[in-house]
N, CA, C, O and CB atoms as a CASP TS submission, in Angstrom:
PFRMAT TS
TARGET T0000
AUTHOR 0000-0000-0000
METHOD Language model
MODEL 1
PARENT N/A
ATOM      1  N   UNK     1      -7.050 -12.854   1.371  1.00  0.00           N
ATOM      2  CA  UNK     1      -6.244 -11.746   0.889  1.00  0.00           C
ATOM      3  C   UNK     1      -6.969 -11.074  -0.276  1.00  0.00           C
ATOM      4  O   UNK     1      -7.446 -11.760  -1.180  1.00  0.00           O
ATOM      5  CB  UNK     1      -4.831 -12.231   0.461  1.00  0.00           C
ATOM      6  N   UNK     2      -7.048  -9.898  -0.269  1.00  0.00           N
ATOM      7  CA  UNK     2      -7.584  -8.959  -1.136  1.00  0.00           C
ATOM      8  C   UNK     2      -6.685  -9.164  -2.264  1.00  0.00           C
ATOM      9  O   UNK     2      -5.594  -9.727  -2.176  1.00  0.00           O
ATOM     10  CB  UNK     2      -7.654  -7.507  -0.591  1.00  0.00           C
ATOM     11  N   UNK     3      -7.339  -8.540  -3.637  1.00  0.00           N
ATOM     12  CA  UNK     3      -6.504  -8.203  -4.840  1.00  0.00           C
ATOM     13  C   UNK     3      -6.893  -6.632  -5.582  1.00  0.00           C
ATOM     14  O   UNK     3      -7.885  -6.073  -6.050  1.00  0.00           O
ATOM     15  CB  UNK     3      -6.777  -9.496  -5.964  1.00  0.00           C
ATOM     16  N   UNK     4      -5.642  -6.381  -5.387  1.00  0.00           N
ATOM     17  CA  UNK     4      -5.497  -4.730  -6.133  1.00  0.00           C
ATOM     18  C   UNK     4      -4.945  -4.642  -7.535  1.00  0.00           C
ATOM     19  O   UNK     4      -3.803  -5.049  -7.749  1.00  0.00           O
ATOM     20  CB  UNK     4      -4.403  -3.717  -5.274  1.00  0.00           C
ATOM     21  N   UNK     5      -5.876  -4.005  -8.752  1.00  0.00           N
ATOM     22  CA  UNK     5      -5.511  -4.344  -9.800  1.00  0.00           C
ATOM     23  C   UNK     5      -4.524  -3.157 -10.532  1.00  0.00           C
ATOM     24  O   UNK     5      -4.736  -1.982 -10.231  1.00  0.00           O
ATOM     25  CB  UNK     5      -6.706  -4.731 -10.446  1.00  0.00           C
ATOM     26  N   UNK     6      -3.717  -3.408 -11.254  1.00  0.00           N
ATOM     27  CA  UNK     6      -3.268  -2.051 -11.473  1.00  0.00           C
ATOM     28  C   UNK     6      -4.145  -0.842 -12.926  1.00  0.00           C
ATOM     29  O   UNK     6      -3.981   0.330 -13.266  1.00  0.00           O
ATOM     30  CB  UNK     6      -1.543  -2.426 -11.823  1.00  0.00           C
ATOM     31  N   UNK     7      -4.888  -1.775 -13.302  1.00  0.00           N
ATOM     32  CA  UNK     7      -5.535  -1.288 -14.430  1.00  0.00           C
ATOM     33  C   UNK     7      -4.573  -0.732 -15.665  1.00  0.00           C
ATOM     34  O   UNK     7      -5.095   0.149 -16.349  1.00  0.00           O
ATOM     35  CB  UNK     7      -6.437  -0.216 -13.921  1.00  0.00           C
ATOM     36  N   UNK     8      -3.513  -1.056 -15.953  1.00  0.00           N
ATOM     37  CA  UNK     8      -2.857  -0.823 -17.153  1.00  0.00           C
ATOM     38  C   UNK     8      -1.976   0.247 -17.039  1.00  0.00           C
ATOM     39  O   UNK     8      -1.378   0.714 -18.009  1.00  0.00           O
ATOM     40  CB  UNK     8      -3.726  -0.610 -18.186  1.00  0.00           C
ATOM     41  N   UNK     9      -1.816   0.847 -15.375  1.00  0.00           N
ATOM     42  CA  UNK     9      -0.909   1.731 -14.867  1.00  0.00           C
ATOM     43  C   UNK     9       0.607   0.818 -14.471  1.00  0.00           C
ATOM     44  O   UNK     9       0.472  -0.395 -14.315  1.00  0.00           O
ATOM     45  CB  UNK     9      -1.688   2.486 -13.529  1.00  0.00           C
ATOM     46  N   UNK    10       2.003   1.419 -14.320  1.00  0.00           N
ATOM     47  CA  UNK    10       2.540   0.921 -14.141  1.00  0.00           C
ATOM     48  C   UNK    10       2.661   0.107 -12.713  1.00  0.00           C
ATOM     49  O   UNK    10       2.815  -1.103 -12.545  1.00  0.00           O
ATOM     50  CB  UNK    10       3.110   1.513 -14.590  1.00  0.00           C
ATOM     51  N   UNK    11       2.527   1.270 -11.640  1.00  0.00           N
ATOM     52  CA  UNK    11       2.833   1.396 -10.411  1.00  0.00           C
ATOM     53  C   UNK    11       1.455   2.276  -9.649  1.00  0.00           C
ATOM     54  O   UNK    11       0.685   2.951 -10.332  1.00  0.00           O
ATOM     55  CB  UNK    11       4.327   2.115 -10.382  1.00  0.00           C
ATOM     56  N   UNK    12       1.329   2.143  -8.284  1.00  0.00           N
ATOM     57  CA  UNK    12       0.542   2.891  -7.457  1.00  0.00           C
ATOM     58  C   UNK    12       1.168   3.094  -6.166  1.00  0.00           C
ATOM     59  O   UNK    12       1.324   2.236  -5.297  1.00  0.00           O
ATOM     60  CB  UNK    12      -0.707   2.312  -7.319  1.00  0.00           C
ATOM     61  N   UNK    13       1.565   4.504  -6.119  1.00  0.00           N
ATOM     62  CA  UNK    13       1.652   5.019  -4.961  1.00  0.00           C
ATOM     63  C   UNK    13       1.522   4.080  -3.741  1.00  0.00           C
ATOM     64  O   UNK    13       0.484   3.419  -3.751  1.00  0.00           O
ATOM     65  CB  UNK    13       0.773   5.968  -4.955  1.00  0.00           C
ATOM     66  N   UNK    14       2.579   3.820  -2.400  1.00  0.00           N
ATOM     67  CA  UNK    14       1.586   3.466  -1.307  1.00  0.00           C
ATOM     68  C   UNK    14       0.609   4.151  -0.683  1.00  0.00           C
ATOM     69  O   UNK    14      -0.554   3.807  -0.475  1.00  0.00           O
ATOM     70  CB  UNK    14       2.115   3.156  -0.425  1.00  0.00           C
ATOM     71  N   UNK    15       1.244   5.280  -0.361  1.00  0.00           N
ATOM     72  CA  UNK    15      -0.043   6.458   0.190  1.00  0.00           C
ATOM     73  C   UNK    15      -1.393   6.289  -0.387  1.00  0.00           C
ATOM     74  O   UNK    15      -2.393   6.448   0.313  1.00  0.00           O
ATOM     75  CB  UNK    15       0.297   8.085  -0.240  1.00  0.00           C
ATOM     76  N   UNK    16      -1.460   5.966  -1.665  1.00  0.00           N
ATOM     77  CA  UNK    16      -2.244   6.280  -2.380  1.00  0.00           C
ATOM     78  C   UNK    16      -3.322   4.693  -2.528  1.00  0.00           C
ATOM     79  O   UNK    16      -4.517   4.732  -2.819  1.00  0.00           O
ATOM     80  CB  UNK    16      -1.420   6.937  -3.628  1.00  0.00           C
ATOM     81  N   UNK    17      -2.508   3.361  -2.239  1.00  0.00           N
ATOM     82  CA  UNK    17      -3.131   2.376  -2.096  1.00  0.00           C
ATOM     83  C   UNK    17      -3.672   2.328  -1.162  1.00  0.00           C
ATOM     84  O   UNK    17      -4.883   2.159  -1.310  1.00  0.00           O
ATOM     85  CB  UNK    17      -2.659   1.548  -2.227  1.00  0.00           C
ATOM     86  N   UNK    18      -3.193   2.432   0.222  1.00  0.00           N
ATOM     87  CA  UNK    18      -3.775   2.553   1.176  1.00  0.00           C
ATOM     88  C   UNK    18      -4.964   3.290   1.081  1.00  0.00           C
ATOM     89  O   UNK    18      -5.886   2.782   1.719  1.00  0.00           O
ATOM     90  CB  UNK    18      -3.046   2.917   1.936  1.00  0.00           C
ATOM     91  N   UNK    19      -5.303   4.582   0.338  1.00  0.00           N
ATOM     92  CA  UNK    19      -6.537   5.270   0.342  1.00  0.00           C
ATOM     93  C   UNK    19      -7.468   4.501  -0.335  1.00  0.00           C
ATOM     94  O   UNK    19      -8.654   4.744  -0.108  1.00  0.00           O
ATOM     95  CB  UNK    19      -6.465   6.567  -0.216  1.00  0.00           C
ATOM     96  N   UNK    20      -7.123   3.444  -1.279  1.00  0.00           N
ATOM     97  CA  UNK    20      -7.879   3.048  -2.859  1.00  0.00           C
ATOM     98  C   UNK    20      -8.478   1.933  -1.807  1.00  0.00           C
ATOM     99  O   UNK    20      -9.701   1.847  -1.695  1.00  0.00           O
ATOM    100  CB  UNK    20      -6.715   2.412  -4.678  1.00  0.00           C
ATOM    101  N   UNK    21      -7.699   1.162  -1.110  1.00  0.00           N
ATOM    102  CA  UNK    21      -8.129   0.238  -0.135  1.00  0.00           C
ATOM    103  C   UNK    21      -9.034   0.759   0.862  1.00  0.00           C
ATOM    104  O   UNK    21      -9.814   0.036   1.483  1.00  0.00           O
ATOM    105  CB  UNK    21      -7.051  -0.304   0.498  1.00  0.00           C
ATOM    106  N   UNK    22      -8.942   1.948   1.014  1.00  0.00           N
ATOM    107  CA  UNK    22      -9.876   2.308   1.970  1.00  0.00           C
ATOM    108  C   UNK    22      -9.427   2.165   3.929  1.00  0.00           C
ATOM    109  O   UNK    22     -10.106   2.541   4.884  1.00  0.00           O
ATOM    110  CB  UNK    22     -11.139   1.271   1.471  1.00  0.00           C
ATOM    111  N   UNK    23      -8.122   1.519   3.921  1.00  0.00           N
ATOM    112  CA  UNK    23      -7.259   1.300   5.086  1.00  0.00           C
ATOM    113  C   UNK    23      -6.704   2.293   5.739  1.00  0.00           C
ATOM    114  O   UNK    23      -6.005   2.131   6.740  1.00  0.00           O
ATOM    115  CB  UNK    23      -6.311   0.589   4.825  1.00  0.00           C
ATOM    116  N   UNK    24      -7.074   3.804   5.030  1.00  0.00           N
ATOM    117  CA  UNK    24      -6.829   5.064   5.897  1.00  0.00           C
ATOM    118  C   UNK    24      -8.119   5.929   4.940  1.00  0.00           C
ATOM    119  O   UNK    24      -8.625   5.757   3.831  1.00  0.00           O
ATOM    120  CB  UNK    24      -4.852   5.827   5.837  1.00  0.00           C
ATOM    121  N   UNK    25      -8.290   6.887   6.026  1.00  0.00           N
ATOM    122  CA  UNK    25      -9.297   7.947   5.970  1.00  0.00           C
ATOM    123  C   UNK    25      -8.776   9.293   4.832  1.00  0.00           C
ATOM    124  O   UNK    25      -9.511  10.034   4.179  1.00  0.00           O
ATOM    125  CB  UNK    25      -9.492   8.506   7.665  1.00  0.00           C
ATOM    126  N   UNK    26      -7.601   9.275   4.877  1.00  0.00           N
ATOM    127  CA  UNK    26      -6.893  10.730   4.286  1.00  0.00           C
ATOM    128  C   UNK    26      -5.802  10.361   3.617  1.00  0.00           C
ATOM    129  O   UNK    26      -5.289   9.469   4.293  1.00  0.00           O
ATOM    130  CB  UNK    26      -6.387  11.856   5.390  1.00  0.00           C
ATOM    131  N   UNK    27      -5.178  10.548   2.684  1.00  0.00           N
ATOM    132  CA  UNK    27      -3.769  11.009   2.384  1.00  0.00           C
ATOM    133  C   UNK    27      -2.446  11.282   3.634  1.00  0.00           C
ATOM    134  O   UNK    27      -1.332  10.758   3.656  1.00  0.00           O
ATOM    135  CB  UNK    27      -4.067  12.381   1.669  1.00  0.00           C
ATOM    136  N   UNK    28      -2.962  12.150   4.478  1.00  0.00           N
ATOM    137  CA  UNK    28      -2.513  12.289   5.567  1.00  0.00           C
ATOM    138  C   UNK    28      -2.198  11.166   6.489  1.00  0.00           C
ATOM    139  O   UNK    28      -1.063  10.840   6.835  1.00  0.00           O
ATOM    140  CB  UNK    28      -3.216  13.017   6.007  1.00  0.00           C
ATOM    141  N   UNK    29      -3.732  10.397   6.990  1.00  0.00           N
ATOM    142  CA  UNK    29      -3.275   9.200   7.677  1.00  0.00           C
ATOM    143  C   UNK    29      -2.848   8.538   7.227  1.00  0.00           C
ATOM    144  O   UNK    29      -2.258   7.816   8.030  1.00  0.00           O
ATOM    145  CB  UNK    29      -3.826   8.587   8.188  1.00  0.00           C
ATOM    146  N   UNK    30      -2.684   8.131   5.905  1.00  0.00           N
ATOM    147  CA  UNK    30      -1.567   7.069   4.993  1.00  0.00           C
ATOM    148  C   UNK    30      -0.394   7.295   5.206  1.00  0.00           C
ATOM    149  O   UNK    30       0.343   6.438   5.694  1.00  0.00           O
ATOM    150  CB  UNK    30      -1.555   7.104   3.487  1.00  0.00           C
ATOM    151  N   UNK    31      -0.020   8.401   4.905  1.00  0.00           N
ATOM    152  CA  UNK    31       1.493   8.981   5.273  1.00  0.00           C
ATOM    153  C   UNK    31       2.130   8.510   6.764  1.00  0.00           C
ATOM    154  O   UNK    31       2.990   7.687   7.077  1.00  0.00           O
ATOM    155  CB  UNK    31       1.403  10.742   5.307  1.00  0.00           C
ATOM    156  N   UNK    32       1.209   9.518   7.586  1.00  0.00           N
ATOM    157  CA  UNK    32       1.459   9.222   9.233  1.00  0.00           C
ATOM    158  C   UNK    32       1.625   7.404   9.331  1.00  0.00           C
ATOM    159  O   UNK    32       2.544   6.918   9.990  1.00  0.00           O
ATOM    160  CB  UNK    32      -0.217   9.892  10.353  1.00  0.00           C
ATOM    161  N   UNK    33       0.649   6.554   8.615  1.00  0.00           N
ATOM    162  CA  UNK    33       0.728   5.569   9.001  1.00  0.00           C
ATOM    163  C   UNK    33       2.314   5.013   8.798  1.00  0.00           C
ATOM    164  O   UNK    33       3.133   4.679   9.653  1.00  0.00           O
ATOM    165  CB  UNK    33      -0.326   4.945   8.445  1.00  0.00           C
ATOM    166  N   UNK    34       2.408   5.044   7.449  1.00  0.00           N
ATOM    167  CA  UNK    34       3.514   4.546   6.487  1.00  0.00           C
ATOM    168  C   UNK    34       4.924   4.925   7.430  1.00  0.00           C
ATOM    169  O   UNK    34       5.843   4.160   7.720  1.00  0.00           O
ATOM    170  CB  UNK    34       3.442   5.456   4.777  1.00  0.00           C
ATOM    171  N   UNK    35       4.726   6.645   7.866  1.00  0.00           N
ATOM    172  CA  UNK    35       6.394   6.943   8.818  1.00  0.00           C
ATOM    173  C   UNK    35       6.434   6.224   9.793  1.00  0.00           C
ATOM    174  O   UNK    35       7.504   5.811  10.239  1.00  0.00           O
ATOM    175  CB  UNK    35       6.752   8.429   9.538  1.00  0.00           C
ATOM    176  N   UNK    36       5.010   5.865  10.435  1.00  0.00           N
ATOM    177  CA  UNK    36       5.538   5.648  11.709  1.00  0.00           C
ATOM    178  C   UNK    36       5.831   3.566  11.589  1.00  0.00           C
ATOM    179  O   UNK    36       5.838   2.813  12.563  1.00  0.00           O
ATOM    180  CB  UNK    36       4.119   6.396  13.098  1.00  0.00           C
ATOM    181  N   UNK    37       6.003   3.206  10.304  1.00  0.00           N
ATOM    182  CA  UNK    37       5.908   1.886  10.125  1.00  0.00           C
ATOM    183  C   UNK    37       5.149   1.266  10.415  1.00  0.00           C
ATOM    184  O   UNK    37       5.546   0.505  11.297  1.00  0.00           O
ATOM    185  CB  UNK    37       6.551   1.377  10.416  1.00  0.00           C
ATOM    186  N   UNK    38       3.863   1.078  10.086  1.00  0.00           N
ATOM    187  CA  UNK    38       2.975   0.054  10.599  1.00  0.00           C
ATOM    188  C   UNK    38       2.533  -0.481   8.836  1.00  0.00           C
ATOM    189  O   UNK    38       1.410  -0.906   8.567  1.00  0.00           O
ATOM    190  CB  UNK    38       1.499   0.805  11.830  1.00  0.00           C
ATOM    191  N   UNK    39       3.350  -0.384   8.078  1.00  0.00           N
ATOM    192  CA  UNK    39       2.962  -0.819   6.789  1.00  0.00           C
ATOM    193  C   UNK    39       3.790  -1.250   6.066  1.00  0.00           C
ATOM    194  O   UNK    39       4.698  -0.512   5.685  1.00  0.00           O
ATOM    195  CB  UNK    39       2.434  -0.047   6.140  1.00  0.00           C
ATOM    196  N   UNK    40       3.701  -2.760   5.611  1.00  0.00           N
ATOM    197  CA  UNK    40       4.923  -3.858   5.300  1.00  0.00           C
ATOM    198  C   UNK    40       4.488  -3.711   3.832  1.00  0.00           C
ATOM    199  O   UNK    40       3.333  -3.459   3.491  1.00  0.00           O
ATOM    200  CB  UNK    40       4.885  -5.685   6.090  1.00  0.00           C
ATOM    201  N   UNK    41       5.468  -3.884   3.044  1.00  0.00           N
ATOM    202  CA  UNK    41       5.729  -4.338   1.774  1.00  0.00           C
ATOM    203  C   UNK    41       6.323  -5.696   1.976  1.00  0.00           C
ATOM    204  O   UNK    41       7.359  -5.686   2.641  1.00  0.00           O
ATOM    205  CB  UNK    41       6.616  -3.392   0.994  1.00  0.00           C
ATOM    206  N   UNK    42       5.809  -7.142   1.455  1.00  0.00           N
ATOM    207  CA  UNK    42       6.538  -8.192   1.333  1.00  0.00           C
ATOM    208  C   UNK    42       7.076  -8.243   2.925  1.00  0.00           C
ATOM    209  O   UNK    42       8.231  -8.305   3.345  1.00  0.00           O
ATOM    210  CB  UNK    42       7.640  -8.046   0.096  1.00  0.00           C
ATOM    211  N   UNK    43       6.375  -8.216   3.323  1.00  0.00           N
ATOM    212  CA  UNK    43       6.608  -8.486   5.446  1.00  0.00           C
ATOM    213  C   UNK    43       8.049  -7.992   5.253  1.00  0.00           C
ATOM    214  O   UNK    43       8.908  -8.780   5.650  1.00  0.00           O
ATOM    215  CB  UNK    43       6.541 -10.714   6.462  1.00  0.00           C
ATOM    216  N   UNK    44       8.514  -6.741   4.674  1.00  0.00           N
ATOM    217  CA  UNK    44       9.665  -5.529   5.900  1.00  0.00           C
ATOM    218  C   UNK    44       8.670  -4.627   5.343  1.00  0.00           C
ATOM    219  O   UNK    44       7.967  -4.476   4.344  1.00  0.00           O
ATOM    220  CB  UNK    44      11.894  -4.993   5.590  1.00  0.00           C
ATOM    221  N   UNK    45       9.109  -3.794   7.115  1.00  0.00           N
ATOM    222  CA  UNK    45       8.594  -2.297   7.006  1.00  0.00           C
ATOM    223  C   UNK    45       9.243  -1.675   5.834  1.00  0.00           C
ATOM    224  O   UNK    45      10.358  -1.875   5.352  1.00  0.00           O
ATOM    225  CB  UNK    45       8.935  -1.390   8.330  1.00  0.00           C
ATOM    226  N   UNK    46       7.916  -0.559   5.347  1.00  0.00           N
ATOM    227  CA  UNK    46       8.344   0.546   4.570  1.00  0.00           C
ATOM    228  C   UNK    46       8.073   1.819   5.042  1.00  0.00           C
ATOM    229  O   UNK    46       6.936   1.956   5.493  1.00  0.00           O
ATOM    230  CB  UNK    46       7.852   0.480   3.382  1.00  0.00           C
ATOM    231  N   UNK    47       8.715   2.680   5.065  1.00  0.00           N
ATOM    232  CA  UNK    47       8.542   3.601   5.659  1.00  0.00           C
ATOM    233  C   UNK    47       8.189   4.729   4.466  1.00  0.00           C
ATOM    234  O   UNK    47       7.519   5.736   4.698  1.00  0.00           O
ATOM    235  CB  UNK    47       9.666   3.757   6.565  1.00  0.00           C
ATOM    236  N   UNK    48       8.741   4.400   3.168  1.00  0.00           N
ATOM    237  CA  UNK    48       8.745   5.759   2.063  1.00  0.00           C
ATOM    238  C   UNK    48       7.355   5.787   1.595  1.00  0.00           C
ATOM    239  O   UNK    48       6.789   4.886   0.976  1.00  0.00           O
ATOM    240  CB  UNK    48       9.853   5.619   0.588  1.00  0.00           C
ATOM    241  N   UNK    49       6.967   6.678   1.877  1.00  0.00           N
ATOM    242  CA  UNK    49       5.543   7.371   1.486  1.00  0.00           C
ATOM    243  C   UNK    49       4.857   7.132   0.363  1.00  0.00           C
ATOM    244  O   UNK    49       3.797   6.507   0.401  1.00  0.00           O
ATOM    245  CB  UNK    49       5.612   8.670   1.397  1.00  0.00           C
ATOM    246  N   UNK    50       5.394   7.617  -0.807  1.00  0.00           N
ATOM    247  CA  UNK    50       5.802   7.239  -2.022  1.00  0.00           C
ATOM    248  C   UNK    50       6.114   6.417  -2.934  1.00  0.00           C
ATOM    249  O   UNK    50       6.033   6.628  -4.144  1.00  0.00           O
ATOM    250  CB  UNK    50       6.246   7.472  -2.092  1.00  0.00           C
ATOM    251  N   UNK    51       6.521   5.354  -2.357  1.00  0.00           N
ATOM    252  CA  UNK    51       6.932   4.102  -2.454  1.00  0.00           C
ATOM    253  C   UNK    51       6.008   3.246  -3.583  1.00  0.00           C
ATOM    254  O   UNK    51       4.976   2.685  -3.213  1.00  0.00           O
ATOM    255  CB  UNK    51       6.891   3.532  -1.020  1.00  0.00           C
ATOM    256  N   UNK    52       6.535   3.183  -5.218  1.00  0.00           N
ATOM    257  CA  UNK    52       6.102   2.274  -6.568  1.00  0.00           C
ATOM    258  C   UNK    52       5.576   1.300  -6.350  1.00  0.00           C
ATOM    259  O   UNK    52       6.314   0.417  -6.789  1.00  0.00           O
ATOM    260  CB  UNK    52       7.021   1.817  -7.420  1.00  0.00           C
ATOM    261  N   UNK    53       4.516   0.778  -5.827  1.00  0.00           N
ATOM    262  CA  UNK    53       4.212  -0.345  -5.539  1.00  0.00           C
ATOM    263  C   UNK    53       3.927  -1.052  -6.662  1.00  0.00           C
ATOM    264  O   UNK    53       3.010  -0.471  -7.244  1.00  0.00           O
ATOM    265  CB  UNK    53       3.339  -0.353  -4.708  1.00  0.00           C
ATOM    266  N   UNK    54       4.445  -2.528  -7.551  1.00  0.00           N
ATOM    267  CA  UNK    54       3.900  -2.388  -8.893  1.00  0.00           C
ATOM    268  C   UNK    54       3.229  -4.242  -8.827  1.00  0.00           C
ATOM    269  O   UNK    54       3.084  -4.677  -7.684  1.00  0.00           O
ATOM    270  CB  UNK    54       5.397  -1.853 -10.336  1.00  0.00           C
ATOM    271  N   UNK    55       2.986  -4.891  -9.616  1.00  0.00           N
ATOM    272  CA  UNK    55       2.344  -5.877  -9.428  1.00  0.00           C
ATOM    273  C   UNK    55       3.263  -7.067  -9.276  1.00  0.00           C
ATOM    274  O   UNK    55       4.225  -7.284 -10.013  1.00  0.00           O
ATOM    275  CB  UNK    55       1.439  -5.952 -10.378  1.00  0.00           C
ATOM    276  N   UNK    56       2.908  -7.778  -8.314  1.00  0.00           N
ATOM    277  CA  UNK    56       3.354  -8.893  -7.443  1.00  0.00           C
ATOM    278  C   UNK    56       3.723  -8.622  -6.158  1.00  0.00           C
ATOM    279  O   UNK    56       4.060  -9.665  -5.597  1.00  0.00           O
ATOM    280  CB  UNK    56       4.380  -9.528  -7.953  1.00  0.00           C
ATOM    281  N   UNK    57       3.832  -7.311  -5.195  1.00  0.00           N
ATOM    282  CA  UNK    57       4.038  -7.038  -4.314  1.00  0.00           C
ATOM    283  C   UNK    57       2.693  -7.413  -3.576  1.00  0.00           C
ATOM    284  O   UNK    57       1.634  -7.687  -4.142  1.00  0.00           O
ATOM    285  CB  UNK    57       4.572  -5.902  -4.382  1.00  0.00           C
ATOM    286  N   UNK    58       2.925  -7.376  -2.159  1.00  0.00           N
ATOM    287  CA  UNK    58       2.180  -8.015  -1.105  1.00  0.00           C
ATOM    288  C   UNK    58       1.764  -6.834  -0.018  1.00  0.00           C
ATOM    289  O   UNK    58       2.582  -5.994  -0.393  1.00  0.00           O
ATOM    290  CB  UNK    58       3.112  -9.233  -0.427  1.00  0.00           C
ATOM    291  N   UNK    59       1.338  -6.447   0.637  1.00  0.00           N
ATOM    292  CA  UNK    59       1.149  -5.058   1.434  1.00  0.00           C
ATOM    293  C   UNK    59       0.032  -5.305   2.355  1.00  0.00           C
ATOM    294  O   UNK    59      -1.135  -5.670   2.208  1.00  0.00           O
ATOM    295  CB  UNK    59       0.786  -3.718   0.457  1.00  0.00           C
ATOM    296  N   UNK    60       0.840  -4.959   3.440  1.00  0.00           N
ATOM    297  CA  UNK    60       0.239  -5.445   4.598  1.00  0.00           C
ATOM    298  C   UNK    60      -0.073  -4.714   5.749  1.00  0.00           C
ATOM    299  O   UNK    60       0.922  -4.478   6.434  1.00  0.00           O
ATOM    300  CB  UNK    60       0.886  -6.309   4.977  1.00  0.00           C
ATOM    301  N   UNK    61      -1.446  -4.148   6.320  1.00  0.00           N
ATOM    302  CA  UNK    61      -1.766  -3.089   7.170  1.00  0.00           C
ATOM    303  C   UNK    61      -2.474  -3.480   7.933  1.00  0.00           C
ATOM    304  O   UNK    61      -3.418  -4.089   7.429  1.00  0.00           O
ATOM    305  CB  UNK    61      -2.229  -2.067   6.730  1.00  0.00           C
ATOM    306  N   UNK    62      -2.478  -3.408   9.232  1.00  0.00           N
ATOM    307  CA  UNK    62      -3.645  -3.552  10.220  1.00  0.00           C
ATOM    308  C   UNK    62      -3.926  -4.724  10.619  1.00  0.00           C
ATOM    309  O   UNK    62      -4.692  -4.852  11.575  1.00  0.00           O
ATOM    310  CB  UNK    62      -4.797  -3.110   9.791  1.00  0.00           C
ATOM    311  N   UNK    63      -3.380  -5.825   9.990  1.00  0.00           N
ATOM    312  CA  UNK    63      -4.039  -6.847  10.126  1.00  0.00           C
ATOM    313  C   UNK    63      -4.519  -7.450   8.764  1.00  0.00           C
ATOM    314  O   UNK    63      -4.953  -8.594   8.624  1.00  0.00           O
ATOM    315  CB  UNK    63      -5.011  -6.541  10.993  1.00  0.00           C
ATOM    316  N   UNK    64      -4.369  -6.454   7.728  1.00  0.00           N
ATOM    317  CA  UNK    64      -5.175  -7.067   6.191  1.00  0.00           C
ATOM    318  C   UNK    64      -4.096  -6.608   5.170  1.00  0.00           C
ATOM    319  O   UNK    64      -3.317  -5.654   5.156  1.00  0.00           O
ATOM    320  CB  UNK    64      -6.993  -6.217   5.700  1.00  0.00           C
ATOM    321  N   UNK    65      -4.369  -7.772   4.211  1.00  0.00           N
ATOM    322  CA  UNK    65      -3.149  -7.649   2.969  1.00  0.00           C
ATOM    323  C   UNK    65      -3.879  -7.320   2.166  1.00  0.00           C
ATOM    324  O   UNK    65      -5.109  -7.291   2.122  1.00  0.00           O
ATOM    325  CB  UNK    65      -2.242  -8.857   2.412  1.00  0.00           C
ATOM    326  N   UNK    66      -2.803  -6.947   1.209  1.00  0.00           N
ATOM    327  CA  UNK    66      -3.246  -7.116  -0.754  1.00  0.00           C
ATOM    328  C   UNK    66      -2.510  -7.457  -1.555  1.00  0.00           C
ATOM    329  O   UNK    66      -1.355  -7.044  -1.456  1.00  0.00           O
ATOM    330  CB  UNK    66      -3.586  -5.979  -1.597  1.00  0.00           C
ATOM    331  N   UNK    67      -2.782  -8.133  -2.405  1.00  0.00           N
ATOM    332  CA  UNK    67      -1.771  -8.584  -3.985  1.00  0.00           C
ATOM    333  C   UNK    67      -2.151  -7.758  -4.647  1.00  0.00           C
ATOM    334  O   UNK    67      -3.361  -7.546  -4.720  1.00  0.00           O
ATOM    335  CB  UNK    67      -1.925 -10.025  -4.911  1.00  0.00           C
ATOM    336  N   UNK    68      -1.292  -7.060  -5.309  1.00  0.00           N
ATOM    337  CA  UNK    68      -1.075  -6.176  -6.554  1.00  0.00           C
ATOM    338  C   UNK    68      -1.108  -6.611  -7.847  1.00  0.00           C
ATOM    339  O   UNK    68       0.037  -6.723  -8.286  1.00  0.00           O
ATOM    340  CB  UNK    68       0.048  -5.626  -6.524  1.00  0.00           C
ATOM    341  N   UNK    69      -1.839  -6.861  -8.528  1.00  0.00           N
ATOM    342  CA  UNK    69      -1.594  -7.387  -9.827  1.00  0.00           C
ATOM    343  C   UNK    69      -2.004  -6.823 -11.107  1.00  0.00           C
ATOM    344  O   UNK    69      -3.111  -6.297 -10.993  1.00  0.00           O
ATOM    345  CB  UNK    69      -2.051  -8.482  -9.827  1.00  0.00           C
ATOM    346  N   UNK    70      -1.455  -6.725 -12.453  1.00  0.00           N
ATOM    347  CA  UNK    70      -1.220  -6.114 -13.242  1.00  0.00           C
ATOM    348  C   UNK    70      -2.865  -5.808 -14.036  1.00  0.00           C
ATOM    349  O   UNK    70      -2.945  -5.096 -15.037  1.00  0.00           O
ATOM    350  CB  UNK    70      -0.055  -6.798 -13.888  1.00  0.00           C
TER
END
């Protein structure tokens, strides 16, 4: 399992992790991914785009996770 740091920010976007991870190509395919549910927070789907991801959460795409940590 990967680790995503937050660097002294509160929260990170999912859309936006997914890009930092490199697990989508665009902003766009993050989104598309995220509506059409193929992207778990803490194993349930999330569907909100947008969505605070902040440290101790778990996130799970494709087949590959990450820990969020502060």
């Amino acid at each position: 399992m990967e680790i995503f740091y937050l660097d002294g920010h509160p929260y990170v976007e999912l859309c936006d992790l997914l890009k930092l991870q490199g697990w989508s190509e665009s902003g766009a395919a993050a989104k598309a991914a995220i509506a059409e549910g193929l992207v778990e927070v803490d194993s349930q789907v999330e569907t909100r785009k947008r969505c605070k991801i902040v440290a101790g959460k778990v996130i799970t795409f494709n087949g590959d996770s990450v820990r969020v940590k502060e």
